[in-house]
C-alpha positions in Angstrom: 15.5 -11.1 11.9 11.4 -11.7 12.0 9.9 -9.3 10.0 8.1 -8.2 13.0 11.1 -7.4 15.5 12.0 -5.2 12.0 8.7 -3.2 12.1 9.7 -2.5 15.6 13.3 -1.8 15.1 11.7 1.0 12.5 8.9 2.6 14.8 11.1 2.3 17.8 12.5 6.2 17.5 8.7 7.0 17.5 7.3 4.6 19.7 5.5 7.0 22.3 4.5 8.6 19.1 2.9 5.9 17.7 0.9 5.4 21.3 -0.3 8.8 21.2 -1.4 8.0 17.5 -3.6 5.0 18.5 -5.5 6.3 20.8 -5.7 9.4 18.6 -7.5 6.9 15.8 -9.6 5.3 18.1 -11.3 8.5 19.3 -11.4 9.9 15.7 -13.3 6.4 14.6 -15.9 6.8 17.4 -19.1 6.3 16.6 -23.0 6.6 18.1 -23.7 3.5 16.1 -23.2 0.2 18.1 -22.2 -2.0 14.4 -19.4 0.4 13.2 -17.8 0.4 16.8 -17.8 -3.2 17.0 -16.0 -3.3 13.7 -13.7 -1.1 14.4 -12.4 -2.5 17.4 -12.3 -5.4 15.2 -10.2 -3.5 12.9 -8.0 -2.2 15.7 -7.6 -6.2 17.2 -6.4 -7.0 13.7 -4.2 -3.8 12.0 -1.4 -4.6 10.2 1.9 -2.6 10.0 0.2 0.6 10.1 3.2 1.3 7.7 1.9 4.7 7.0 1.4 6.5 10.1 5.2 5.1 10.6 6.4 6.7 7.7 4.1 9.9 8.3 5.2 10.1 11.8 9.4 9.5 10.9 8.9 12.0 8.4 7.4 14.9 10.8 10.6 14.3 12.8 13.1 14.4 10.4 14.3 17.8 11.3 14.0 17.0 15.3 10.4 18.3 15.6 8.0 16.6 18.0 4.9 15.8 15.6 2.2 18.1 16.0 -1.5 17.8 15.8 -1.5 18.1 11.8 0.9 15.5 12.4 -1.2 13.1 13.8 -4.2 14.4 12.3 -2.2 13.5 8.9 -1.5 9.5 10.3 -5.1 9.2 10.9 -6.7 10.7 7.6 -3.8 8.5 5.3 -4.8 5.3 7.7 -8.3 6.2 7.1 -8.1 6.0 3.4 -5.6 3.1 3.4 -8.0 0.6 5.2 -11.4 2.4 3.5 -10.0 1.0 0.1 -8.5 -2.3 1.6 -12.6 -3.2 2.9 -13.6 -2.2 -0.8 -10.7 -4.5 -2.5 -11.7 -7.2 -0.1 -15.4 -7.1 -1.3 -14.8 -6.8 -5.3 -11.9 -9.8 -4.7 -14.4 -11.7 -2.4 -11.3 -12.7 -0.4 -11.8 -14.3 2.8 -8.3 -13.7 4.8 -6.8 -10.6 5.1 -3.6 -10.4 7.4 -4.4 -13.9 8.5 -7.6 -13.2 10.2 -10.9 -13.4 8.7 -12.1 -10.3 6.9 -14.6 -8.3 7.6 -16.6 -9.1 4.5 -16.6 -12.8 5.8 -17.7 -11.8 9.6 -20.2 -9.3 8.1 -20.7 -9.7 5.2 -20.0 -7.3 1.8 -22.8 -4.7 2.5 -21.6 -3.7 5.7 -17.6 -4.0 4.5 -18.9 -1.4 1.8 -20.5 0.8 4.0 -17.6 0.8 6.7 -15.4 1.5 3.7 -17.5 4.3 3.2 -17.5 5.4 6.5 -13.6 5.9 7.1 -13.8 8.0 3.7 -16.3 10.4 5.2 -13.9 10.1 8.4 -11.0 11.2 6.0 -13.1 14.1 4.3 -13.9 15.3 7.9 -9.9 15.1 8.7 -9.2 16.8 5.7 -11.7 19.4 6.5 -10.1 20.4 9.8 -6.7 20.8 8.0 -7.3 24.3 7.5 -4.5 24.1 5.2 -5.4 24.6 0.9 -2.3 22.7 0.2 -2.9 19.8 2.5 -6.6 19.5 0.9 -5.1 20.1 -2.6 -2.5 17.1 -1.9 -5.4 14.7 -0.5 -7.8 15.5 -2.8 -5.2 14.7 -5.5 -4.3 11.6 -3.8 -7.8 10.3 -3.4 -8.8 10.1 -7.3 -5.3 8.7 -8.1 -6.2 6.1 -5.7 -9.7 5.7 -7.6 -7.9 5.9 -11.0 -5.6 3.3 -10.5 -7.8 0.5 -9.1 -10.3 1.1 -12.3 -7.6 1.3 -14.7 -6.1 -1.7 -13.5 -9.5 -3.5 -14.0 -10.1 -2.0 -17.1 -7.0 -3.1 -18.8 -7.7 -6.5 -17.5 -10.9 -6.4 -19.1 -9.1 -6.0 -22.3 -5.8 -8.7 -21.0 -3.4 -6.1 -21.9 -0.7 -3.9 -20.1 2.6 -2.2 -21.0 5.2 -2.2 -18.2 4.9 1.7 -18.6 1.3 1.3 -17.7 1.7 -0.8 -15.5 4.1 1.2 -13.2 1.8 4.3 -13.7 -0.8 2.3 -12.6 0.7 1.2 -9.6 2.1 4.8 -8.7 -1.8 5.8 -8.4 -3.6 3.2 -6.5 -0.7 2.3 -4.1 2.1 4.6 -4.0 0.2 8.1 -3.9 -0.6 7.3 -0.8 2.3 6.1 0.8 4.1 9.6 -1.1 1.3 11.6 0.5 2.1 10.2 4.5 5.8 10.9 4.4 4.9 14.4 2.6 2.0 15.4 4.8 4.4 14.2 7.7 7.0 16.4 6.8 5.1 19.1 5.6 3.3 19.5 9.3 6.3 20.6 11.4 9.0 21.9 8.3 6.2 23.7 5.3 9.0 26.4 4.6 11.4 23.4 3.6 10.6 23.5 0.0 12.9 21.1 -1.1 12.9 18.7 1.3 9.4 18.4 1.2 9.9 17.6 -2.1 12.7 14.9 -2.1 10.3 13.3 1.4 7.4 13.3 -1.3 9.7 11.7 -3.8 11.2 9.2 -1.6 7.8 8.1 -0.6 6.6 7.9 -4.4 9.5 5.5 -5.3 8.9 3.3 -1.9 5.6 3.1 -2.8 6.5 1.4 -6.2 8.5 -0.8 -4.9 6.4 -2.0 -2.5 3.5 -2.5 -4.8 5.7 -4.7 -6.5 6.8 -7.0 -3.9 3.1 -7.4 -3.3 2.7 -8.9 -6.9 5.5 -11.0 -6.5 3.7 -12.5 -3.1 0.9 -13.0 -5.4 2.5 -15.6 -7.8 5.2 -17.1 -5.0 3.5 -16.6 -1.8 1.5 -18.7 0.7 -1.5 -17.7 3.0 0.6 -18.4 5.7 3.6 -16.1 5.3 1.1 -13.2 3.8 -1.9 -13.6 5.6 -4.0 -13.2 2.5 -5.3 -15.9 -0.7 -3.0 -15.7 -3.0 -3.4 -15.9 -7.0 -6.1 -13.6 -7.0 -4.0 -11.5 -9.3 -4.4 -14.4 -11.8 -7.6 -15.5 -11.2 -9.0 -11.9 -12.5 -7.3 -11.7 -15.3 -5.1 -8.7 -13.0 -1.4 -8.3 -15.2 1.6 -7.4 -12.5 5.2 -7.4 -13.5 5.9 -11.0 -13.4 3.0 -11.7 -15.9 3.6 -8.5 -17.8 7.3 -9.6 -18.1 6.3 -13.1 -19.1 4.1 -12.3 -21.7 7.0 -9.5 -23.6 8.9 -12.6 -24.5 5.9 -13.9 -27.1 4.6 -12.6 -30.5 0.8 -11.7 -31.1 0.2 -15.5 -31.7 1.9 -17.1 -28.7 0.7 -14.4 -26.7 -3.0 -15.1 -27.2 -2.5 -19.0 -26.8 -1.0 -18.0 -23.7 -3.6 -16.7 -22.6 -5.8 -19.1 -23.6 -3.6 -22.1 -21.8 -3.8 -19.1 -18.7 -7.7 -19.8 -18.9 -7.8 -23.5 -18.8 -5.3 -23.8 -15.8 -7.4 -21.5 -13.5 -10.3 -23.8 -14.3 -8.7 -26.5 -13.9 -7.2 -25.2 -10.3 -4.1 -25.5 -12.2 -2.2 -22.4 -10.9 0.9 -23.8 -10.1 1.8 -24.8 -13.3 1.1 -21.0 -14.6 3.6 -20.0 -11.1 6.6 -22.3 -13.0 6.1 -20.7 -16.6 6.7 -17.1 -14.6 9.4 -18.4 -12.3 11.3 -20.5 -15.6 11.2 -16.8 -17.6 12.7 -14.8 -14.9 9.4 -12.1 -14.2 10.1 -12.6 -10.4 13.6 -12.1 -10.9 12.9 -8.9 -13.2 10.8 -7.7 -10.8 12.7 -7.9 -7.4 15.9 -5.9 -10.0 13.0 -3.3 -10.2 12.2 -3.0 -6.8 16.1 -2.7 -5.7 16.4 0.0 -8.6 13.6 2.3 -7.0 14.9 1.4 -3.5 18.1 3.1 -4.3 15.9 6.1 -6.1 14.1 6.5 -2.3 17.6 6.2 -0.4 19.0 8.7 -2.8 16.1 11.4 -1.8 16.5 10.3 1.7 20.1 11.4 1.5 19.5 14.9 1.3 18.3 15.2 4.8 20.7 15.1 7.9 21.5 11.9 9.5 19.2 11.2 12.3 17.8 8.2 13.8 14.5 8.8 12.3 16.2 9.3 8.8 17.9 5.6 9.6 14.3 4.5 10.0 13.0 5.5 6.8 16.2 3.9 5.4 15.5 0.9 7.2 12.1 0.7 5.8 13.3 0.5 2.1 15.0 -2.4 3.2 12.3 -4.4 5.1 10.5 -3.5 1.8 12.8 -4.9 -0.2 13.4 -8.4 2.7 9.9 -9.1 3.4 8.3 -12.4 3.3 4.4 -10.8 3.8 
């Protein structure tokens, strides 16, 4: 099955849901200013899987609820945040494609990319403000210097060309799966706050999805082509950015071998010699350690899932660990 007939197979439970939720977006993105509505319509011509206002909206039903307007409120903030910090990685990666369309940083150039990153975070901080809620602000607050603390730790560690697998997966938890952990929790936590537990296991199920999915983004990175991902690939390499498959690659040589490594690493990129670095990674089995990780935290998310009654919303979120996990972009 296309991986888009499977997005819709997952949102399909929600699907008026999700049609109230666009045109919620689009009036909370409004703007007096005649440049940021033109981009956002751009943004809105070009969105992707909107994969977290999914999950936020399965989760708010997962006790039978209709979503309410913290619901909604929630989609729109997390989308917010998710597409702020996608314009900000496009500008410091200078990438050019971005879902297989032209990003904005091309078609505007980086300043106003920057400053339309900028402007959905002060869209978010105005969401979060009508929450009204302590605990919502505490959990988006939380979620918005892990994001912060992950993308600069990932860059600093690069700066120095080392990473532990530990690190790696803490680092990845941060800047990608806080997020995704915060839309199923916020989701939930709208229309079911008394469920202490489940909101729990919804935010851990979220957490370990999130990890996984970071993951099978890396992967794409060292075996994937612009035109299944819609985005350049080896841009992980080319900034010196250690994922799995490197991280495992390099555990299998001493001080010496790796630094040579490292070395040959250097000379390959400048020579536009990636592929060659591709079959070293493939030949020591990082893209096969890395898809055993992501099936390992795909059964940790099912697991957490399982403690909420069968429903077809909870077959959704069930559904989405496996598109995760079958995805070819």
């Amino acid at each position: 099955m296309k991986m888009s007939k499977i997005i819709k197979k997952i949102k399909k439970p929600i699907d008026s849901d999700m049609n109230e939720f666009d045109v919620f977006l689009q009036n909370n993105l409004k703007s007096n200013v005649k440049i940021i509505n033109s981009v956002v319509s751009y943004m809105i011509k070009t969105k992707g899987k909107q994969f977290r206002s999914i999950l936020c909206l399965l989760s708010s039903r997962l006790l039978n609820e209709r979503p309410n307007k913290l619901s909604f409120l929630s989609a729109s903030t997390v989308e917010c945040l998710h597409v702020a910090t996608l314009l900000h990685d496009d500008v410091v990666d200078d990438a050019d494609i971005r879902r297989g369309w032209p990003t904005i940083n091309k078609i505007w150039k980086n300043k106003i990319s920057i400053l339309i990153g900028d402007y959905l975070f002060s869209k978010s901080l105005i969401n979060i403000a009508k929450f009204q809620d302590l605990h919502c602000i505490d959990i988006l607050s939380e979620v918005s210097k892990r994001l912060s603390e992950g993308e600069i730790f990932q860059i600093e560690k690069a700066m120095n060309k080392s990473m532990t697998e530990t690190e790696y997966l803490k680092m990845i938890a941060d800047k990608t799966a806080s997020l995704i952990s915060a839309s199923c929790y916020l989701g939930f936590y709208s229309n079911n706050k008394e469920e202490k537990e489940l909101c729990i296991a919804i935010k851990n199920y979220g957490e370990y999805l999130g990890i996984a999915y970071q993951i099978k983004d890396d992967i794409f990175d060292v075996i994937g082509n612009i035109e299944n991902t819609g985005k350049s690939s080896n841009l992980d390499l080319k900034k010196n950015m250690l994922t799995l498959p490197y991280i495992h690659l390099l555990g299998k040589y001493n001080k010496r071998e790796k630094k040579d490594f490292l070395i040959k690493i250097k000379k390959f990129i400048n020579r536009n010699e990636v592929s060659k670095i591709k079959r070293m990674i493939l030949d020591s089995g990082g893209v096969d350690y890395s898809n055993d990780k992501i099936k390992y935290y795909s059964e940790m998310a099912i697991n957490e899932l399982n403690k909420f009654p069968d429903s077809v919303y909870k077959d959704s979120l069930i559904e989405a660990v496996d598109f995760n996990i079958n995805r070819k972009y």
